[in-house]
N, C-alpha and C positions, 0 to 999 in steps of 0.2 A: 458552557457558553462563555465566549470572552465579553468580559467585562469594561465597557470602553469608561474611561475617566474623561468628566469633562476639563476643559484646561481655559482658561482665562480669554477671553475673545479678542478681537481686533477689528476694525471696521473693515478691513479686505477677509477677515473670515468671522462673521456674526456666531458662528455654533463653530466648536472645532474641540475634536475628541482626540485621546492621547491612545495609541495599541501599547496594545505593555510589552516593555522590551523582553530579551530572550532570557533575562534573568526572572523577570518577573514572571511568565510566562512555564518557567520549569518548575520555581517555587510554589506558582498554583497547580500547576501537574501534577506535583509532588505531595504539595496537603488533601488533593481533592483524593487522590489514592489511598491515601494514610486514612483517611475519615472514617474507615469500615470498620476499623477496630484491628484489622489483621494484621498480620505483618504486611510489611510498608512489601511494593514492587520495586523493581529494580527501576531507577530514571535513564531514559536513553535521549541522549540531546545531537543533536545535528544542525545543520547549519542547512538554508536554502534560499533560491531567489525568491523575491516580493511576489514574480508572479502566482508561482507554486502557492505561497502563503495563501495570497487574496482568493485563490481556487477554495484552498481550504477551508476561508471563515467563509465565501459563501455557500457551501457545502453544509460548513455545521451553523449558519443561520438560516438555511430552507429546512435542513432536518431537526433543527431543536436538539442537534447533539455539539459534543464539545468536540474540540481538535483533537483530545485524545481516543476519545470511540474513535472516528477514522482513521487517524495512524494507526490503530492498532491493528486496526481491521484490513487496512488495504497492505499493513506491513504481513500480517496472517495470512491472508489470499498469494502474497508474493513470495512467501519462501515457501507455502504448502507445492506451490507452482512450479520455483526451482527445484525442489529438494523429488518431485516425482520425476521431474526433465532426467536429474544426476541417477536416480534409481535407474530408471529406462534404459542409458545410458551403462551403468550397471549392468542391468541382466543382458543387454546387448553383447556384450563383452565377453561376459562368461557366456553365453552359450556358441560366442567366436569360441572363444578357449575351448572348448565341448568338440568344436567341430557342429554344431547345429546351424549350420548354413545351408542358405538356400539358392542355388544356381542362378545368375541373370536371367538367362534364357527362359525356365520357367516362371518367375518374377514378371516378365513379357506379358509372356502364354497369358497370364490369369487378366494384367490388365487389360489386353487387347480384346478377350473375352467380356470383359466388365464394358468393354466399351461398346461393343458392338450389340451388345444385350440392352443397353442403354437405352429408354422412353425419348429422349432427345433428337 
């Protein structure tokens, strides 16, 4: 959960809280990872706009989790995602190479049948 610091007030802002920069921000990434006792993970830093951020802390102040659960999480969902696209992609390819192709024409055939079979 980030940790807002209070910071000194002013009559145009009565309460006003400080986000901790991106240094401050990786250093706590970085020890709250380290705290298990295991070997430390690897740090990944990036750079992004305010809005994206502001997405993020309200994300992880509705779920009670930190910015790192969902980077890691929505980074996990994202290359599980690519990385089956590039497979697919893959076996597509070799089985061109194979010659295991399948004719337009019959390609047609099946959906025009799929269509007309159709509850709609």
């Amino acid at each position: 959960m980030i940790k807002l610091k209070p910071v000194p007030t002013t009559p145009e802002l009565p309460f006003a809280y400080h986000l901790p920069t991106v240094v401050e921000t990786v250093y706590d990434v970085y020890n709250h990872s380290n705290s298990g006792g295991s070997m430390p993970s690897p740090v990944l830093s990036f750079r992004t706009d305010e809005e994206m951020l502001s997405k993020l802390d309200q994300l992880a102040e509705a779920t009670e989790r930190d910015r790192q659960y969902h980077l890691k999480r929505a980074l996990s969902r994202y290359l599980d995602a690519e990385l089956w696209h590039l497979q697919a992609i893959a076996e597509g390819i070799a089985d061109a190479d194979a010659n295991n192709l399948t004719d337009l024409n019959s390609v047609k055939e099946k959906w025009v049948k799929r269509a007309e079979n159709s509850p709609d």
